[in-house]
N, C-alpha and C positions, 0 to 999 in steps of 0.2 A: 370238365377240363378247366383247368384257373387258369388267369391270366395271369399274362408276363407283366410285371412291375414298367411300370414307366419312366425309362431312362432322359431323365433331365440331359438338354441337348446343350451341344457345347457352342458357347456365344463368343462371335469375333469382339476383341478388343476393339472397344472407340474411341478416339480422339477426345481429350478428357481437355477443357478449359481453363483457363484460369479462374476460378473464383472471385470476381471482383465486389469490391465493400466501396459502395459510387460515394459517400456520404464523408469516405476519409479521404478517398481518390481527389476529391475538393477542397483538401486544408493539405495535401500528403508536398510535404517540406517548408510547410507554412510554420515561423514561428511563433510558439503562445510564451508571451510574456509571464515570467515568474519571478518574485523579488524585485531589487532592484534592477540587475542587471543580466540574469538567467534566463533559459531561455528552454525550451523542449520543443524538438518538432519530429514529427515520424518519416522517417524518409523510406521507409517500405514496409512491409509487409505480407504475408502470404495467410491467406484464407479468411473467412467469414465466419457466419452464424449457420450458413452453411455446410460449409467443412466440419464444424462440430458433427450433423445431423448425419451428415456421408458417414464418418468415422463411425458414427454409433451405429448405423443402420447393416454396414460391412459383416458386422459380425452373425445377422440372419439370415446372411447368403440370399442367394438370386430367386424372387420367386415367391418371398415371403413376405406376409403382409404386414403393413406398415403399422407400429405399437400404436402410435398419432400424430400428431399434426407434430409440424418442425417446435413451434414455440412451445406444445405440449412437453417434448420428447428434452428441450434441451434446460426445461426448468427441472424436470423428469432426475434429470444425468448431477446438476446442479445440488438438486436439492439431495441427494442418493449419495453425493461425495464420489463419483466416479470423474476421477480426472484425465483419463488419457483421451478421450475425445476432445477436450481442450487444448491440450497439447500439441493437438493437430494445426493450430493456427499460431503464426509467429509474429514479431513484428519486431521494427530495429529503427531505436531513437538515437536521434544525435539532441545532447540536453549541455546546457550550460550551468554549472551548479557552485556553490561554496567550497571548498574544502572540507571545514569541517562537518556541513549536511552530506560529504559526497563518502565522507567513513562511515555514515549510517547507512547509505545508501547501497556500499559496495558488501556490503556485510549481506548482504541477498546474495551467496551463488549459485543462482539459479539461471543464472544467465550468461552471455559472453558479454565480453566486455575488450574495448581499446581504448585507453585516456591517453588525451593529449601529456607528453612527454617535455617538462623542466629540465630532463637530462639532453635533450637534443634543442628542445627550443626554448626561446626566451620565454618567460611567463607571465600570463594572459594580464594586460596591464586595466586589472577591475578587482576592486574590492568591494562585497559587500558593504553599505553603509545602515547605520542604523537608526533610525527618526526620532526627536527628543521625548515621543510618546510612544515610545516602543520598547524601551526595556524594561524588562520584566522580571518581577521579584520571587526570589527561588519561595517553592512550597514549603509548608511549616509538616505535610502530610507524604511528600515523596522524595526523594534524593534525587531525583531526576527531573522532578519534572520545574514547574513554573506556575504562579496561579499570583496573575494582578499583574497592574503594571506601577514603576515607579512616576511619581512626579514628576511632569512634563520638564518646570522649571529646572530641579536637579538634573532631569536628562539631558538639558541643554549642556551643561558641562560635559559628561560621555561623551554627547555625540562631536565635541567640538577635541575632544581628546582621543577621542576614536580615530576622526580624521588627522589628528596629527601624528599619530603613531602610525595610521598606513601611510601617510607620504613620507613620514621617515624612515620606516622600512624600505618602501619601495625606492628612494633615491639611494639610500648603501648599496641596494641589489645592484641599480645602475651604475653606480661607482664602479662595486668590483668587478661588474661586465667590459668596462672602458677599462681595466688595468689588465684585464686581459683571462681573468679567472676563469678558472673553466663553469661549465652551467651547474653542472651538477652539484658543485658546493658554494655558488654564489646566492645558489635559491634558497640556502637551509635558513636562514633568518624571517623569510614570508611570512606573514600572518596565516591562520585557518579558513579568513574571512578571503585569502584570495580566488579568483573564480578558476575556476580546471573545465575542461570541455570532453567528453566523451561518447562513444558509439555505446549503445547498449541492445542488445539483440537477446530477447526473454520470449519466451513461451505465453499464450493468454492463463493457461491455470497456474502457472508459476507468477504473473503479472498482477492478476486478481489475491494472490497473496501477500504482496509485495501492496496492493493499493489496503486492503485491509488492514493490515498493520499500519503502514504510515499516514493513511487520514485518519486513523483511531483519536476518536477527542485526548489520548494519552499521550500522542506522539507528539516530537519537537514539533512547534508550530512551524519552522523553515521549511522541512524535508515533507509537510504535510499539506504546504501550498505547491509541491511538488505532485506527490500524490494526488491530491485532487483534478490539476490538469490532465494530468495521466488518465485518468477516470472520467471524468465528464467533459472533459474535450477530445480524447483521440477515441479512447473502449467505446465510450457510448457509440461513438461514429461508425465505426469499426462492426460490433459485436452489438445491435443495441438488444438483441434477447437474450443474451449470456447477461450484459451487464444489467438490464432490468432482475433479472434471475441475481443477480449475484447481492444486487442493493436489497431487494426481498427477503432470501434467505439465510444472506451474512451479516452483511454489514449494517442493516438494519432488524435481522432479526434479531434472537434470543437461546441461547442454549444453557441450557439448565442439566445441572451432576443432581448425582444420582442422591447427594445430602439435599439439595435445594428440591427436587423431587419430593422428595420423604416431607420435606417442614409443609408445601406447597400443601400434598395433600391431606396432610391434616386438616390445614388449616380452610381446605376448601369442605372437609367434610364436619368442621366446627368443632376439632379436637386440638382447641390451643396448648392446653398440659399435651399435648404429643408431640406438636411441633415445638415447644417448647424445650420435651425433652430429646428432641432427636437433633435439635442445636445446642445441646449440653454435651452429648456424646460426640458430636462433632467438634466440639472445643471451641463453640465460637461464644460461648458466655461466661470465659472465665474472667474474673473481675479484682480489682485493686483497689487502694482505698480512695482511688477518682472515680471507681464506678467499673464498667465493662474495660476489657484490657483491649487493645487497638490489635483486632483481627482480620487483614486483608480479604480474605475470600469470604468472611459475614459481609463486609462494606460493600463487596462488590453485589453482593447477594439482596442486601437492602437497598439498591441503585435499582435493580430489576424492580424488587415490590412498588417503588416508589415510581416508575415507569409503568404500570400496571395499574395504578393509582389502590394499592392494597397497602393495608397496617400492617405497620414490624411488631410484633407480638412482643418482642423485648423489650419496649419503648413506652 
């Protein structure tokens, strides 16, 4: 005669805790200076490095043995690109930002968001200032970006010109505030550089995306002294086995396409005519009469080798 299967017995709900991260509980509406005059501090938050481990473990029902250890499971999850266990933990900063770092900024919707309002209130009386050894000469290599900085001496003129173009903006705003204008079209003359304050309420896997990108050595330096507090003052405190996982596998690792693959192992198997021709076919060695023609994904590709401390075969 067999026996009857064993019916898994039904367990009363328990009183489930809050989650607490003691390490952020300690800085939590503390502000960290950014800039001149910015500011970030997290004023709450829900879940931990914990909540990650819950959420992932949920789905092997009651009874079932554990894959491994918490720090195993959530490098595990990290490195796998499985994000909704991250999403499980939230957090919501009030930061003080630029203007114009706060358009790069909001271009992330991945998040809620409330900015302090120019149309109802007067506006936040701080501009960004910039130091006579701080401006920086646009790149000869990107449209975007920035690499060097100019002569202290000439920045003394800027930064002396700088300051007078925000105090002149800012007394017209005043002006037409005393003649009675309304806010919302007394503020259109502002500078970029003045400061705006907002709630910002993100996800951690949506947040680790947002820090990846903007500490990238490519991003604005402003939005990226941003990012880094973000990261190694509040996450780390926060999440520090998600964020050790994340400086590991992301932001300090490496990922390599399936062309950079193909050149790799040739060249690790000492078939340079092969890597050589599998970056012909890829278009990164077509040439002019300076030489090799300026192919972004080679450049980027030879930042790796040179990171690796290997030889560019084309070189």
């Amino acid at each position: 005669m067999s026996e009857e299967p064993e019916v898994p017995q039904k367990e009363e709900a328990q009183r489930v805790e809050r989650v607490p991260a003691p390490e952020l509980d300690a800085v939590l509406g503390v502000p960290f200076k950014v800039l001149d005059d910015g500011f970030i501090r997290c004023v709450d938050y829900m879940g931990s490095d914990a909540s990650i481990v819950q959420a992932a473990r949920v789905s092997y029902g009651s009874g079932t043995k554990k894959v491994s250890e918490d720090r195993g499971l959530i490098r595990y999850l990290l490195r796998h690109r499985h994000t909704t266990p991250f999403e499980m933990c939230e957090i919501k900063f009030h930061v003080r930002v630029p203007m114009d770092c706060w358009r790069q900024w909001i271009r992330h919707r991945t998040a809620n968001v409330n900015e302090y309002s120019t149309r109802y209130s007067i506006a936040i009386d701080a501009s960004q200032k910039t130091p006579a050894g701080a401006w920086r000469v646009q790149s000869a290599d990107s449209k975007q970006g920035s690499a060097g900085f100019l002569d202290a001496a000439q920045g003394e003129t800027l930064t002396r010109r700088e300051r007078e173009l925000q105090e002149q903006a800012r007394a017209v705003y005043n002006e037409r505030l005393a003649l009675g204008i309304a806010r919302e079209q007394a503020r259109k003359d502002l500078p970029l550089s003045t400061y705006t304050e907002a709630y910002w309420k993100v996800d951690l896997h949506n947040l680790l995306h947002f820090i990846a990108l903007r500490m990238d050595a490519h991003a604005q330096l402003e939005i990226r002294e941003y990012a880094t507090v973000l990261g190694q003052e509040i996450v780390k405190r926060w999440c520090p086995i998600a964020w050790e996982a994340f400086m590991d596998y992301r932001y300090e690792g490496m990922h390599l396409t399936r062309i950079e693959i193909a050149v790799m192992s040739a060249l690790g198997a000492g078939r340079t005519d092969d890597a050589l021709a599998a970056a012909k076919q890829a278009g990164w060695l077509e040439r002019n009469e300076k030489g090799l023609k300026r192919n972004r994904e080679r450049a980027e590709f030879e930042a790796k080798l040179k990171s690796l401390n290997l030889s560019i075969p084309w070189k």
